[in-house]
BALOBA-1460 file (C-alpha; in Angstrom, 3 decimals):
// residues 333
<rec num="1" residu="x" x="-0.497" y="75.479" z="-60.761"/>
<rec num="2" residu="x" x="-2.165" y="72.040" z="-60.005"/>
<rec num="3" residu="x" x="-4.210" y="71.130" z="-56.950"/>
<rec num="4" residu="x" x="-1.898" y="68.529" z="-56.049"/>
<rec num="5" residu="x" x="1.593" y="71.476" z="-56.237"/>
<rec num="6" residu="x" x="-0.756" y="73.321" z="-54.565"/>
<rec num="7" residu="x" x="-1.179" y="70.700" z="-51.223"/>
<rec num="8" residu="x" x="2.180" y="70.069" z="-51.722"/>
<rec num="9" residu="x" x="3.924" y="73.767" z="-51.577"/>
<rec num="10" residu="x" x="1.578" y="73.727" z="-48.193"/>
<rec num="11" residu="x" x="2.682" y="71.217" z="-46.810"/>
<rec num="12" residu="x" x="6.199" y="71.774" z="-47.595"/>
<rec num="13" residu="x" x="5.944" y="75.095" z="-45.628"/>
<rec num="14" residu="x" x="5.035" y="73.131" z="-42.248"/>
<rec num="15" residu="x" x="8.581" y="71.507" z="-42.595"/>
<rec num="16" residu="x" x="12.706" y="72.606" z="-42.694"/>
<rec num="17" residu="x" x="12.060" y="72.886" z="-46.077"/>
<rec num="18" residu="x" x="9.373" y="75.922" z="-46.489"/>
<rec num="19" residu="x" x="10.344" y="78.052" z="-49.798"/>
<rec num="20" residu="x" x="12.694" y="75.524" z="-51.265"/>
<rec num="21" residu="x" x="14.149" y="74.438" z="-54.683"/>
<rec num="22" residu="x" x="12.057" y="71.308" z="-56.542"/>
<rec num="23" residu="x" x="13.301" y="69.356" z="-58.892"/>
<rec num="24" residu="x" x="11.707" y="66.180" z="-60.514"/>
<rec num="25" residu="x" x="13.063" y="62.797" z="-59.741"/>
<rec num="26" residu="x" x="12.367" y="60.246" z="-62.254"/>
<rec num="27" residu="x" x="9.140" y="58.207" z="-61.004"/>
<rec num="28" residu="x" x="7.778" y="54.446" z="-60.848"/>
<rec num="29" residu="x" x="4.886" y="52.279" z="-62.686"/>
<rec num="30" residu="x" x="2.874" y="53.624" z="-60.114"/>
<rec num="31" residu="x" x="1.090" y="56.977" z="-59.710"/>
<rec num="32" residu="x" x="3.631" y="58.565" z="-57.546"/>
<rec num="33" residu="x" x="5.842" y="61.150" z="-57.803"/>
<rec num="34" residu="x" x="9.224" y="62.518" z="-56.388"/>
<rec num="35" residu="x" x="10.701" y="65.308" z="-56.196"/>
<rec num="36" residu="x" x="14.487" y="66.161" z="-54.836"/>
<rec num="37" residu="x" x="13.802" y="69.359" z="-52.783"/>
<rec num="38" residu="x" x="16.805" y="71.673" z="-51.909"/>
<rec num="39" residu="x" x="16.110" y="74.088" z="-48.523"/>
<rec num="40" residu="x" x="17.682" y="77.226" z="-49.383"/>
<rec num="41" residu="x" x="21.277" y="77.597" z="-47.836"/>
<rec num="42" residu="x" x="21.492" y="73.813" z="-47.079"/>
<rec num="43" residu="x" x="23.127" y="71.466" z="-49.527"/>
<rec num="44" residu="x" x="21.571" y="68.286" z="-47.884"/>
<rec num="45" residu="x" x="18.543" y="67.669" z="-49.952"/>
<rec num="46" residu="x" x="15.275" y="65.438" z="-49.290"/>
<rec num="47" residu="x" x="12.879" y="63.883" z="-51.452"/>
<rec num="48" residu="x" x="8.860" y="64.813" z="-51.813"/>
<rec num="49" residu="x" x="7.012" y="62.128" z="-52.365"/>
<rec num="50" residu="x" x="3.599" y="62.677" z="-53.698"/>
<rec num="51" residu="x" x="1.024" y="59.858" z="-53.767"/>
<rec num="52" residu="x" x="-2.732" y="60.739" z="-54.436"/>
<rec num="53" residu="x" x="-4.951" y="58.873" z="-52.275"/>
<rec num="54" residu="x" x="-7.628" y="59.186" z="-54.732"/>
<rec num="55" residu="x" x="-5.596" y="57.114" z="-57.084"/>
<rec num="56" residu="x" x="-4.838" y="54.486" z="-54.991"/>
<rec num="57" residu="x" x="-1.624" y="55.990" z="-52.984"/>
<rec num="58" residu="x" x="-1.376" y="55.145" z="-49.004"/>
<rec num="59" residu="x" x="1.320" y="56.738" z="-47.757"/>
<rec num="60" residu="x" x="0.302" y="55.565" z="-43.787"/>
<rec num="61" residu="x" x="1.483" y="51.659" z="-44.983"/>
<rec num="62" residu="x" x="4.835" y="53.201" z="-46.205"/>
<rec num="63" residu="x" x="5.569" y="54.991" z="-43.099"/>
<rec num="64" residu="x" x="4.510" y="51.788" z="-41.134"/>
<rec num="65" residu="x" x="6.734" y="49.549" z="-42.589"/>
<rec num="66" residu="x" x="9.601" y="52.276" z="-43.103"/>
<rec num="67" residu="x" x="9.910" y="52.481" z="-38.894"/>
<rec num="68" residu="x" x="9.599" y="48.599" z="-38.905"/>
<rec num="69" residu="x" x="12.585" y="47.945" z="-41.548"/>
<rec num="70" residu="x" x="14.704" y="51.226" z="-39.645"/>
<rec num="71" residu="x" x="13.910" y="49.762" z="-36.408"/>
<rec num="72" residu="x" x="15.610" y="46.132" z="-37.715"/>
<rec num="73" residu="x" x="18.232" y="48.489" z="-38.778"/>
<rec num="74" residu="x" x="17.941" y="48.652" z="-42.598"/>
<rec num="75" residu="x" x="18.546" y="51.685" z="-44.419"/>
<rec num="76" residu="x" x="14.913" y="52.700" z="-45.424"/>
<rec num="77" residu="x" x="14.463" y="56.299" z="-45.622"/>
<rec num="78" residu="x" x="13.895" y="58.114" z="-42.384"/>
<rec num="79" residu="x" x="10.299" y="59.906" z="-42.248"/>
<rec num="80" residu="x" x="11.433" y="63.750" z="-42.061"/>
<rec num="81" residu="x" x="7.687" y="64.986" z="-42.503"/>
<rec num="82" residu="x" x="4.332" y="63.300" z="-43.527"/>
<rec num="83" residu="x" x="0.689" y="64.793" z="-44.248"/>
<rec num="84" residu="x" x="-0.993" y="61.518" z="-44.687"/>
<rec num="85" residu="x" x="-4.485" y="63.257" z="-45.230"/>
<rec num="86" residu="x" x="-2.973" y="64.960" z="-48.508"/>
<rec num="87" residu="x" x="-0.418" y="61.900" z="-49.632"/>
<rec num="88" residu="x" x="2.836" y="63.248" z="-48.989"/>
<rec num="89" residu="x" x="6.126" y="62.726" z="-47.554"/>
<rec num="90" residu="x" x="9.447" y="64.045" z="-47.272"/>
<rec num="91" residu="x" x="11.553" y="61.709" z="-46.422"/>
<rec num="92" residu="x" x="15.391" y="61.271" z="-46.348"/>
<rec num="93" residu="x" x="17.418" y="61.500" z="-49.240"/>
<rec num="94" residu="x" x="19.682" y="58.043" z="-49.721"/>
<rec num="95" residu="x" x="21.007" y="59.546" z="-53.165"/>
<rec num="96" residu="x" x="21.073" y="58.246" z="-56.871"/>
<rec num="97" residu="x" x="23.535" y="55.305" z="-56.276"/>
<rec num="98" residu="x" x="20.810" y="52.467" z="-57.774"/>
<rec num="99" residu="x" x="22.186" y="49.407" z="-58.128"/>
<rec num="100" residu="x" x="21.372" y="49.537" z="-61.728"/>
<rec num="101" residu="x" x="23.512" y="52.823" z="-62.139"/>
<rec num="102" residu="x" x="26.177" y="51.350" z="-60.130"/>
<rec num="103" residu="x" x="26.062" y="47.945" z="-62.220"/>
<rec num="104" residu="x" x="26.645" y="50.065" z="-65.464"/>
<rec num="105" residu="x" x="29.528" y="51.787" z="-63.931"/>
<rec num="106" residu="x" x="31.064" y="49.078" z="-62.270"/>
<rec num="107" residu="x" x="30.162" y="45.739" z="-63.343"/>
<rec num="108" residu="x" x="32.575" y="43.794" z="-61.428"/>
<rec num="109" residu="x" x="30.587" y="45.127" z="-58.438"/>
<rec num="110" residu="x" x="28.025" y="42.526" z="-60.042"/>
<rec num="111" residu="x" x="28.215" y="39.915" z="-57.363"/>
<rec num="112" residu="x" x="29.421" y="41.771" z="-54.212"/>
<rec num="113" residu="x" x="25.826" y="44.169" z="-54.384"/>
<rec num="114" residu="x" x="23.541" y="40.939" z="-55.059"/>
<rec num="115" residu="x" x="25.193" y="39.318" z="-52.432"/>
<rec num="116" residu="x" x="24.237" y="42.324" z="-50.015"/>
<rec num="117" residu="x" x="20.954" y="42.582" z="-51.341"/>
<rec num="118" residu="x" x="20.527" y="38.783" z="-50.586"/>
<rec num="119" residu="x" x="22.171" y="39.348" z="-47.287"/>
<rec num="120" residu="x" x="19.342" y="41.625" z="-46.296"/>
<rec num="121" residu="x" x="16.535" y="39.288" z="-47.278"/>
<rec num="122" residu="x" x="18.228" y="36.429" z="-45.204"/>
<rec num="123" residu="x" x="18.230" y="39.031" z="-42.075"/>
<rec num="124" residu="x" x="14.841" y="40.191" z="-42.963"/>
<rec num="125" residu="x" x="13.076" y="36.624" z="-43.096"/>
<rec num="126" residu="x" x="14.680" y="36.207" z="-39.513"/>
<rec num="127" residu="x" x="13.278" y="39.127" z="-38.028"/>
<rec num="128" residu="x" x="9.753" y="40.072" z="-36.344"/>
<rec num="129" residu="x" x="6.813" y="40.527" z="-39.079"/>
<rec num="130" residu="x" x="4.824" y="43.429" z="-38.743"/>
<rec num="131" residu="x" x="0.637" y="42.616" z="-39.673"/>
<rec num="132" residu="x" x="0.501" y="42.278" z="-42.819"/>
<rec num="133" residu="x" x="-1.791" y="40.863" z="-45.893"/>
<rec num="134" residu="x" x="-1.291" y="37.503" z="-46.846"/>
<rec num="135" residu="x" x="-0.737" y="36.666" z="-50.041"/>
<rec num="136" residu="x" x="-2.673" y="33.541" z="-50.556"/>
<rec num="137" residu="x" x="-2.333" y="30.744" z="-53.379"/>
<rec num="138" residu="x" x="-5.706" y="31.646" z="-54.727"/>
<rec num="139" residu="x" x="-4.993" y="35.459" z="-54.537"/>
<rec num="140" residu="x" x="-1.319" y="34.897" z="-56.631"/>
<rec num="141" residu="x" x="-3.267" y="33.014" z="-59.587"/>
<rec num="142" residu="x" x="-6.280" y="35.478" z="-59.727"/>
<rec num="143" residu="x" x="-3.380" y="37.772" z="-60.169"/>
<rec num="144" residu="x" x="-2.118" y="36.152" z="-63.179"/>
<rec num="145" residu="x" x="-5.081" y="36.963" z="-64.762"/>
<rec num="146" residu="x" x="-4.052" y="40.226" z="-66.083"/>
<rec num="147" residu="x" x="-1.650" y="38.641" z="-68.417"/>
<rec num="148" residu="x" x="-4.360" y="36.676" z="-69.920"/>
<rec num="149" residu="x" x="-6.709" y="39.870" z="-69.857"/>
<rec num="150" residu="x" x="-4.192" y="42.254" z="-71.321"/>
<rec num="151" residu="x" x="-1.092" y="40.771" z="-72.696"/>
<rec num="152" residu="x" x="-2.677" y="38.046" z="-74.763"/>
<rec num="153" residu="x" x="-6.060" y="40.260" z="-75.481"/>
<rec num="154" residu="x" x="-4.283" y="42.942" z="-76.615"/>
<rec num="155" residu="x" x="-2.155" y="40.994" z="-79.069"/>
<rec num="156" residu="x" x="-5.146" y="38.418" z="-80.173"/>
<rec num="157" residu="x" x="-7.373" y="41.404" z="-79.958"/>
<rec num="158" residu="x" x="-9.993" y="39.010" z="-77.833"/>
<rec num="159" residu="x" x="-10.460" y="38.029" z="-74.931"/>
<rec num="160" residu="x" x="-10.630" y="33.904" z="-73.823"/>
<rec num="161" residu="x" x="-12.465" y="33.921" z="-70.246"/>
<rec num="162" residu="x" x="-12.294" y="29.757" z="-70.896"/>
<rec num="163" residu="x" x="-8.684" y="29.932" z="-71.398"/>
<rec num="164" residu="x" x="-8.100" y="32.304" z="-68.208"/>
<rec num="165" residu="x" x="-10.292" y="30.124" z="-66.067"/>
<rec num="166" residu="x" x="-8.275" y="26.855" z="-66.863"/>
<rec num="167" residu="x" x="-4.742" y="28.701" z="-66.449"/>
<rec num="168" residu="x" x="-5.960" y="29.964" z="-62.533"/>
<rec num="169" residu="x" x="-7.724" y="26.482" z="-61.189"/>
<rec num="170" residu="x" x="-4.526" y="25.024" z="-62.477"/>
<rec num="171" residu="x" x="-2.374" y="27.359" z="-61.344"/>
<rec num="172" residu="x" x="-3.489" y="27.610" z="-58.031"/>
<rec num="173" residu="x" x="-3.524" y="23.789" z="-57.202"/>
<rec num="174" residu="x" x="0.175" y="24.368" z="-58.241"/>
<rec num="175" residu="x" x="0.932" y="27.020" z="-55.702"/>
<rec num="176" residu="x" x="-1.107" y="25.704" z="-52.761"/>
<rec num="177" residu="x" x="1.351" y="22.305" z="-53.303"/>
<rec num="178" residu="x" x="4.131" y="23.981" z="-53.925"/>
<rec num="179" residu="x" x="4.051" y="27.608" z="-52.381"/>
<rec num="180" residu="x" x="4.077" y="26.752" z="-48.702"/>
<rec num="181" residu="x" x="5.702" y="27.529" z="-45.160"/>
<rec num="182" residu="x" x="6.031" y="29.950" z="-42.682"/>
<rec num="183" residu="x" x="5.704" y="33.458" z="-44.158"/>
<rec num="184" residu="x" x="7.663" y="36.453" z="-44.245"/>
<rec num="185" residu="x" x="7.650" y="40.431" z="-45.140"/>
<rec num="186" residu="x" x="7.936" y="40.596" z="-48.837"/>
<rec num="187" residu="x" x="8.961" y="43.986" z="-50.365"/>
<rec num="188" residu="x" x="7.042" y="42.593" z="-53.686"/>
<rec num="189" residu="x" x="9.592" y="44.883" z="-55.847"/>
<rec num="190" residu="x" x="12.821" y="44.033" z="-54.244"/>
<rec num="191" residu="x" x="15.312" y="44.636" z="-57.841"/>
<rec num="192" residu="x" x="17.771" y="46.905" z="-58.978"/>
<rec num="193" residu="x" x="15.822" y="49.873" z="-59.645"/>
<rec num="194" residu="x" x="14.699" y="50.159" z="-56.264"/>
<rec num="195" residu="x" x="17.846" y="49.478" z="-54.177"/>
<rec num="196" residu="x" x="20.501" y="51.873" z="-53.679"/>
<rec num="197" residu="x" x="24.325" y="50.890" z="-52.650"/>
<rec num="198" residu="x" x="25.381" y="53.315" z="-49.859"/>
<rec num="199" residu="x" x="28.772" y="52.116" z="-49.348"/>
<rec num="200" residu="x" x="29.765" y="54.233" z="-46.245"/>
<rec num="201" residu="x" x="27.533" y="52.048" z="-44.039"/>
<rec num="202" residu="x" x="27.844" y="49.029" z="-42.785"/>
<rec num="203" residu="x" x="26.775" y="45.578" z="-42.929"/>
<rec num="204" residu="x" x="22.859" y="44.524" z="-44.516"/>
<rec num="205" residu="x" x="22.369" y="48.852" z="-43.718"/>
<rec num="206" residu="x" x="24.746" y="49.030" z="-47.027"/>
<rec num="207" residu="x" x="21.490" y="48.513" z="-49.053"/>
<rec num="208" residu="x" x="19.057" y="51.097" z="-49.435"/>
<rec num="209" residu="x" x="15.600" y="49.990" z="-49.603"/>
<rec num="210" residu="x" x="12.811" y="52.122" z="-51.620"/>
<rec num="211" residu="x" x="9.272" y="51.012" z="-53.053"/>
<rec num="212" residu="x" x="8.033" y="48.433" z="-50.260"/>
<rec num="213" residu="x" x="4.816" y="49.980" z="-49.680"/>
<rec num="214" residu="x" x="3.122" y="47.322" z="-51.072"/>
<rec num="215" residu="x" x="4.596" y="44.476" z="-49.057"/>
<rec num="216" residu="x" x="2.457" y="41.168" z="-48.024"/>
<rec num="217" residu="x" x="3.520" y="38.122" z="-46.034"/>
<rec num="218" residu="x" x="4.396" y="35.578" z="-48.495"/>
<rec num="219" residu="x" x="6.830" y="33.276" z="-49.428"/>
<rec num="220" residu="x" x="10.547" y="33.880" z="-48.493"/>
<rec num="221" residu="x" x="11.424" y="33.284" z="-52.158"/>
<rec num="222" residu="x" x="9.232" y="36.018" z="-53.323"/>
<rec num="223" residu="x" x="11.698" y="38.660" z="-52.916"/>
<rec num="224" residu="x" x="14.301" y="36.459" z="-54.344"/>
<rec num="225" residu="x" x="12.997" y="35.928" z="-58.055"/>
<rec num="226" residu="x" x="12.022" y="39.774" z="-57.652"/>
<rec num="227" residu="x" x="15.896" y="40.136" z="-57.114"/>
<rec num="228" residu="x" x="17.508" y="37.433" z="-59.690"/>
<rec num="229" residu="x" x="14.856" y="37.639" z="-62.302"/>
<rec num="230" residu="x" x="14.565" y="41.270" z="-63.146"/>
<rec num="231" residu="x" x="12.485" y="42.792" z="-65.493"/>
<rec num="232" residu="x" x="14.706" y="45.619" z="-65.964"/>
<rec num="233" residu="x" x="18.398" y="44.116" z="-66.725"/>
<rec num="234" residu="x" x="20.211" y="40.586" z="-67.308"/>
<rec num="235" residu="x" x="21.157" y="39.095" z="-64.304"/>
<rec num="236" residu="x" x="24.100" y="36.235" z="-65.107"/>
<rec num="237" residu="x" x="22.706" y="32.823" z="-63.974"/>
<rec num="238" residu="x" x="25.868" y="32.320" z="-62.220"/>
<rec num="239" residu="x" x="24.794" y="35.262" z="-60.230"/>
<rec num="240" residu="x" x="21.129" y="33.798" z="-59.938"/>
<rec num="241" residu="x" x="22.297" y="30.335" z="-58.789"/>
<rec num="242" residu="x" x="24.780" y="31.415" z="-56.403"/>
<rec num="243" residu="x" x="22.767" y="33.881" z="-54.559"/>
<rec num="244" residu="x" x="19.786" y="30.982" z="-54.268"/>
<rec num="245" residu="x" x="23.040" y="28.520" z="-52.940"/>
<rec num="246" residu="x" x="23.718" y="31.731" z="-50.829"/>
<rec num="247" residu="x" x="20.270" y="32.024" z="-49.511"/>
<rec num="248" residu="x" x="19.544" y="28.312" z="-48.721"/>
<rec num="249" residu="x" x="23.031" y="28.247" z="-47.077"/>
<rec num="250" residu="x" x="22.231" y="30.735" z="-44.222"/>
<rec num="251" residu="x" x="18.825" y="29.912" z="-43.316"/>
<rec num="252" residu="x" x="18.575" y="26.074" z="-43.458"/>
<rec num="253" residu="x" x="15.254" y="25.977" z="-45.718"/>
<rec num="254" residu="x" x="14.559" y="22.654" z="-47.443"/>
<rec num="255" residu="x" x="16.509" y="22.734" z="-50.505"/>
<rec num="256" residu="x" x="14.054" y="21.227" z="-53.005"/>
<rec num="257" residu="x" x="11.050" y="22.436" z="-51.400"/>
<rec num="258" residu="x" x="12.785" y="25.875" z="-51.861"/>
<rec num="259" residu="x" x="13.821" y="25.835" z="-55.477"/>
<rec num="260" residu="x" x="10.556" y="24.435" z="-56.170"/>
<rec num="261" residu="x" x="8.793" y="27.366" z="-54.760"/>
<rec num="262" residu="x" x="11.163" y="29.630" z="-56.541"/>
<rec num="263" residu="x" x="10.082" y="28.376" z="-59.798"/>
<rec num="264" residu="x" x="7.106" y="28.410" z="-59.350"/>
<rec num="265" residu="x" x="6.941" y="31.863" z="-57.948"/>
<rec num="266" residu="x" x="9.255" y="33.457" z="-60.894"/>
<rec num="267" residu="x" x="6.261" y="32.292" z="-63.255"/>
<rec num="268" residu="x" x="3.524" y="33.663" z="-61.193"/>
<rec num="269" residu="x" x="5.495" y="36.950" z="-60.764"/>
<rec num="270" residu="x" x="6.604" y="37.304" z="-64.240"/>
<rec num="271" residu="x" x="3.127" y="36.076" z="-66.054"/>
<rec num="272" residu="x" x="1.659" y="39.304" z="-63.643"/>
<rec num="273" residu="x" x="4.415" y="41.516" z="-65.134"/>
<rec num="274" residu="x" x="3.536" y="40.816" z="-68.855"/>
<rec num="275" residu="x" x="0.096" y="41.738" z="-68.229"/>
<rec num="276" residu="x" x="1.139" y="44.954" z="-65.970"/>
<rec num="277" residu="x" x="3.381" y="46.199" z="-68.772"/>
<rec num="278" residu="x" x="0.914" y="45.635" z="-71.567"/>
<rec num="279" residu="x" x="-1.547" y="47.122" z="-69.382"/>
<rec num="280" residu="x" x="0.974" y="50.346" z="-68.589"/>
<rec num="281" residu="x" x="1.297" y="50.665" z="-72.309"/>
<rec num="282" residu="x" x="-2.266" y="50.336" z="-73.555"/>
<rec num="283" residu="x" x="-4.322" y="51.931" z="-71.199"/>
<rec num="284" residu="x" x="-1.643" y="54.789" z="-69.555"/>
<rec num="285" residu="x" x="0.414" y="55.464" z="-72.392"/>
<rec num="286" residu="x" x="3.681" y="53.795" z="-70.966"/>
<rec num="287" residu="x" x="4.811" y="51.967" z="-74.029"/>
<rec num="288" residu="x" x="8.419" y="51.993" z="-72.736"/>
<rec num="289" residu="x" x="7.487" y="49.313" z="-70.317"/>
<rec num="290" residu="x" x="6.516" y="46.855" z="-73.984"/>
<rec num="291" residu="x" x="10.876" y="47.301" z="-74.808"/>
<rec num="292" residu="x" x="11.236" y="45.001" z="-71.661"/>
<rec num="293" residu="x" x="8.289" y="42.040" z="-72.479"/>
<rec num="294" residu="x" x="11.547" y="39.585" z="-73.928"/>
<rec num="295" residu="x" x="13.491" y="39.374" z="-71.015"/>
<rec num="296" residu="x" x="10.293" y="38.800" z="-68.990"/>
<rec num="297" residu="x" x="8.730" y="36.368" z="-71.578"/>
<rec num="298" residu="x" x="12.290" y="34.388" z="-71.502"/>
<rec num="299" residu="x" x="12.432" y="34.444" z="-67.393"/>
<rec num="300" residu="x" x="8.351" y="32.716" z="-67.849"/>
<rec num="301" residu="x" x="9.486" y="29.915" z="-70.423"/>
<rec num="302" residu="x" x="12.522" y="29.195" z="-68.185"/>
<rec num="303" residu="x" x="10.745" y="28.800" z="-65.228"/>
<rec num="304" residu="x" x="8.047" y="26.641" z="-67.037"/>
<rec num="305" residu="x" x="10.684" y="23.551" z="-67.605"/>
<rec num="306" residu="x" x="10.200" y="22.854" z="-63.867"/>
<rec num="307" residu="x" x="8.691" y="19.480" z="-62.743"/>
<rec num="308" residu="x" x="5.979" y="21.619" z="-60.998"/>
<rec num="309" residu="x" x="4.807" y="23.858" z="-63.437"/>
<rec num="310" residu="x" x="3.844" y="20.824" z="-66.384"/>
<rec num="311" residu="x" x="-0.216" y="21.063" z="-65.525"/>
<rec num="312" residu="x" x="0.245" y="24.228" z="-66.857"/>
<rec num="313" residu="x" x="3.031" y="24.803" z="-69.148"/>
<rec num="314" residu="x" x="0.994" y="23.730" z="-72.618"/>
<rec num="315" residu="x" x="-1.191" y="26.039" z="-71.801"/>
<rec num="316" residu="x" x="0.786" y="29.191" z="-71.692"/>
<rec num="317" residu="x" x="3.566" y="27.979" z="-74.773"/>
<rec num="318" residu="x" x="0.557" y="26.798" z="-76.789"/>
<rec num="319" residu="x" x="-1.697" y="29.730" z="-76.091"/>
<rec num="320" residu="x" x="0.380" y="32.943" z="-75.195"/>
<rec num="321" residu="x" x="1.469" y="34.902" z="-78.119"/>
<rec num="322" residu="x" x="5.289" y="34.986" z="-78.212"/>
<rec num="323" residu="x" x="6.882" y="38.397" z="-77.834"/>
<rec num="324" residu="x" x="7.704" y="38.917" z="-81.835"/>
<rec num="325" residu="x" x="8.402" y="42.666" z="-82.705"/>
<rec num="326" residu="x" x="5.023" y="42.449" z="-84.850"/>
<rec num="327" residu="x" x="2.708" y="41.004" z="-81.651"/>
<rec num="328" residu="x" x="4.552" y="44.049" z="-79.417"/>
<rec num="329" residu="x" x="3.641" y="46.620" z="-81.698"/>
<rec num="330" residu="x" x="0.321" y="45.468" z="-81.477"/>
<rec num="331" residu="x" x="1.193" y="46.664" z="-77.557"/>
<rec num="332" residu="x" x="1.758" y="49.797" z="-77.634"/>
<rec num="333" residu="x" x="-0.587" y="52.903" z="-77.854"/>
């Protein structure tokens, strides 16, 4: 037995569900864990959520903004029990209806479930904002660093500070231009492995809402390239263009400001995610995340044919290594 099953059979003894059945959930990039825990003689299950605070884990921000998004009326998970000392939570079980499951099973359910999850961002961005980070233009390109530190490094095999350097000052004259407004809460990993279709309920509550704990106030488009341009599956562009005609629609943004700050966002976000996947592969032994660098690389070069992004488009498709199968194996572990 582990320290951490240890804390966690204690504190599972404070709450309904002392003595029950524990079975693993599949987990995250992060370092959490779940668990689906069964109380004997019920058959309504919760989940266990274990983050370590010594790795990083804060379990208080989750519960934070859970009661904010429940108290807008969203379907986050209710808090059943928390030990935020120790880094766990059980918390309400919203079931195994991902959108990505769903979408395999029933693909013309395709644009009806981006819709909703569009739906909620639109209510969302309307709403009261608890405090928050901000996630600033200068922040965003240091961010991008990683895929310059880790992506290209570990397929070059050396690092290029100069080249890193040039990219950011570029970058982030590019996003304090173009990345601008009032701000919003953004869930940061608002896609289909993290949103749950729950059918019975009604309205933007027919979305469930997982992995927000590290949300920032950003950019109300932030959410929606997390959305259109997954990492994780092919979203149809006729999906991706009418949900951002859908968005602009019901709240009245600019329209080119908007899809300007899109763009420039899905290359920010998915430049971070090339470095966060080589990064999950080299140094924690996560090569399955290296099977998904195409579809990001492709969402980076498409973005990159914006207006906006030319100061720095040579510099990524003349520098970055291209995906090939012989530069990914170079990837993994």
């Amino acid at each position: 037995m582990t320290e951490r099953n240890d804390l966690a059979d204690a504190f599972l003894q404070t709450t309904n569900w002392a003595n029950c059945t524990r079975v693993d959930l599949a987990g995250d990039a992060s370092n959490r864990r779940y668990e689906r825990v069964f109380a004997a003689g019920s058959k309504l299950p919760a989940v266990l959520m274990d983050a370590p605070p010594d790795k990083g884990e804060d379990v208080a921000t989750f519960v934070r903004i859970t009661n904010h998004l429940r108290d807008l009326g969203f379907s986050a998970p209710e808090i059943l029990a928390e030990d935020i000392e120790h880094g766990f939570l059980l918390i309400e079980d919203l079931g195994d209806d991902l959108y990505a499951r769903v979408l395999t099973r029933e693909p013309n359910l395709e644009a009806p479930l981006y819709e909703a999850a569009t739906e909620v961002l639109v209510d969302l961005h309307s709403a009261t904002m608890p405090e928050l980070e901000t996630m600033s233009p200068s922040v965003m390109a240091e961010m991008d660093e990683i895929a310059f530190t880790h992506y290209y490094g570990g397929i070059v095999e050396t690092q290029d500070t100069t080249l890193a350097t040039q990219f950011v000052d570029q970058f982030q004259d590019i996003l304090h231009r173009t990345v601008k407004g009032d701000h919003v809460l953004a869930q940061r990993d608002y896609h289909a492995e993290n949103l749950l279709w729950l059918p019975k309920r009604k309205g933007v509550a027919r979305v469930g809402l997982l992995d927000y704990q590290a949300a920032f106030a950003g950019h109300r488009a932030y959410d929606l390239v997390s959305l259109l341009q997954d990492a994780r599956r092919d979203v149809p562009a006729d999906i991706e263009l009418k949900m951002i005609d859908h968005y602009i629609a019901k709240t009245d943004v600019d329209d080119t400001e908007f899809r300007t700050a899109y763009a420039v966002l899905g290359v920010q976000r998915n430049l971070r995610i090339l470095g966060v996947f080589a990064r999950l592969s080299l140094d924690y032994g996560k090569p399955q995340y290296i099977d998904l660098i195409p579809r990001v690389w492709a969402h980076v070069n498409r973005g990159l044919d914006h207006l906006a992004l030319a100061p720095v488009a040579d510099i990524i498709r003349n520098n970055m290594p291209p995906p090939t199968p012989e530069n990914l194996d170079k990837l993994r572990p």
